[in-house]
N, C-alpha and C positions, 0 to 999 in steps of 0.2 A: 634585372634591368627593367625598369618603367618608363616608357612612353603615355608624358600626361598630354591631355586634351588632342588623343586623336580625335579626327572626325571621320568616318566611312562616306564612301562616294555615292551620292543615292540612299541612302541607309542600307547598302546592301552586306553580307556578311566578312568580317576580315579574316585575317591569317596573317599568320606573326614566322617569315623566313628568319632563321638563321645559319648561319656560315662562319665557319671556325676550323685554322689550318689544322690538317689531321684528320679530320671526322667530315663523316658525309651529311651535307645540308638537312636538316630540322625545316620542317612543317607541322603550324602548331592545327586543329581543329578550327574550324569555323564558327568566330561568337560571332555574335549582335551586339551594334552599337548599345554602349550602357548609358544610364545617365548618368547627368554627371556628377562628380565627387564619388562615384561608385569603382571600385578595381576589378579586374577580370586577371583572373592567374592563368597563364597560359604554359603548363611544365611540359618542357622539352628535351628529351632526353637522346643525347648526341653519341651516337655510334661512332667508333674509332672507324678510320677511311681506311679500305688495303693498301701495303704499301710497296712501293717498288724500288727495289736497291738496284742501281743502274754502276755496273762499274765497265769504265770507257780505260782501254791498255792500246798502246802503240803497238802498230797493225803487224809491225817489223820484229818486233822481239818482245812483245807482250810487256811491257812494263806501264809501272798503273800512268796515269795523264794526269799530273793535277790540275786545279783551274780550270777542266773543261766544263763547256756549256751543255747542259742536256736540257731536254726540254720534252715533255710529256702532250701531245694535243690529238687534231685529227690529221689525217693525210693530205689534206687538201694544200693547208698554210706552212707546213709544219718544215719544208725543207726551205723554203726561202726566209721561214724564221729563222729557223737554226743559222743560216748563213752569213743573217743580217750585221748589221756593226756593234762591236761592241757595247753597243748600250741599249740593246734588246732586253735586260733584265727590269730597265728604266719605265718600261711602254706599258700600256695597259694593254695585256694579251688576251682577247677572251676567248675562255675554250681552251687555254694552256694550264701547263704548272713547270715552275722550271726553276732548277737548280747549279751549284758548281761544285765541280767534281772534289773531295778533299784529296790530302797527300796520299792518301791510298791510291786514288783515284773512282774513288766512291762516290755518289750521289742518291741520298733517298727522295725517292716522290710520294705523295700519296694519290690513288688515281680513283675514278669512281667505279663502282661495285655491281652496277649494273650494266654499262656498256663496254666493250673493245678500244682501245686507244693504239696510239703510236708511239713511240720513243725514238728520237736521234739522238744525235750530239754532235758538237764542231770544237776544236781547240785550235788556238795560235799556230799557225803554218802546218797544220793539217787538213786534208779531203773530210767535209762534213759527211757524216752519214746520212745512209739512206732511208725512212723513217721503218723501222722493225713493228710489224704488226704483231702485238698482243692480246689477248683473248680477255674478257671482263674478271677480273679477279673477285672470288666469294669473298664476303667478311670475312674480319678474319685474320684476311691469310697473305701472306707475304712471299712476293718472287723477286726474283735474282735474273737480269739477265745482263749479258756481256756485250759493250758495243768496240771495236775495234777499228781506228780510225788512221788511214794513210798517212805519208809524208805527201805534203803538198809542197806550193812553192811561191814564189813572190813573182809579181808581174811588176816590173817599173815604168812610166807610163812619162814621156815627157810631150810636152804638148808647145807647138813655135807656131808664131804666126808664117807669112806667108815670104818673108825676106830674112826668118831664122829666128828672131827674135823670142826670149821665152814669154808665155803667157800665162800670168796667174788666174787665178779664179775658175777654172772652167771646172765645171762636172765632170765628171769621171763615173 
């Protein structure tokens, strides 16, 4: 890939991020603005990211959940993500990685190799999980861990004004 006619801010020194699903983030060395019509090779060499196989089974009789939502991030966001509406996979997450679960009920993530992360998951009329704390994974190396998620239930919500009448529109 070539980026022509960068310009450095101040002339001070660059570095070239890259990021590519699977592997952990590339940083290239620090050049100096070149002149111009001159190339600078910047080789970056992308380590595969550890990965996390997440399989979510109904809490009741263990069978796998397809379709579920799993989601890899910190603790803080992570359980009112997972809960959020179905087009959480649409949003820009930062700080997440998230998947859905196949017929198995499998989902892999790849997660970063130096810090701790968390993993839930939520499926259609089930209790989302509660986010399972995991330990930084070496290169490498690949875990397995099981999330197991309740029957939930539906709540029907009808909303009248103040002589009965029904009301559309209102937030819920």
């Amino acid at each position: 890939y070539c980026v022509p006619d960068l310009r450095p801010f101040r002339n001070r020194p660059l570095r070239v991020r890259v990021n590519a699903p699977g592997y952990l983030e590339a940083l290239s060395p620090d050049f100096l603005p070149l002149p111009k019509g001159r190339t600078e090779v910047a080789p970056l060499r992308l380590k595969p990211a550890p990965r996390l196989r997440v399989r979510v089974l109904a809490a009741e009789n263990d069978l796998p959940l397809a379709d579920a939502r799993v989601m890899v991030g910190t603790a803080n966001g992570l359980p009112s993500l997972i809960a959020s509406e179905e087009s959480w996979e649409r949003q820009s997450l930062v700080g997440t990685n998230f998947a859905r679960t196949d017929a198995d009920g499998v989902a892999w993530l790849t997660v970063s190799a130096s810090s701790p992360f968390h993993v839930a998951a939520s499926a259609r009329e089930r209790v989302p999980s509660e986010p399972l704390a995991c330990a930084a994974l070496p290169l490498g190396e690949d875990r397995e861990v099981v999330l197991r998620l309740a029957k939930g239930g539906r709540v029907r919500v009808e909303v009248r004004d103040s002589s009965g009448n029904p009301v559309q529109g209102v937030g819920i």
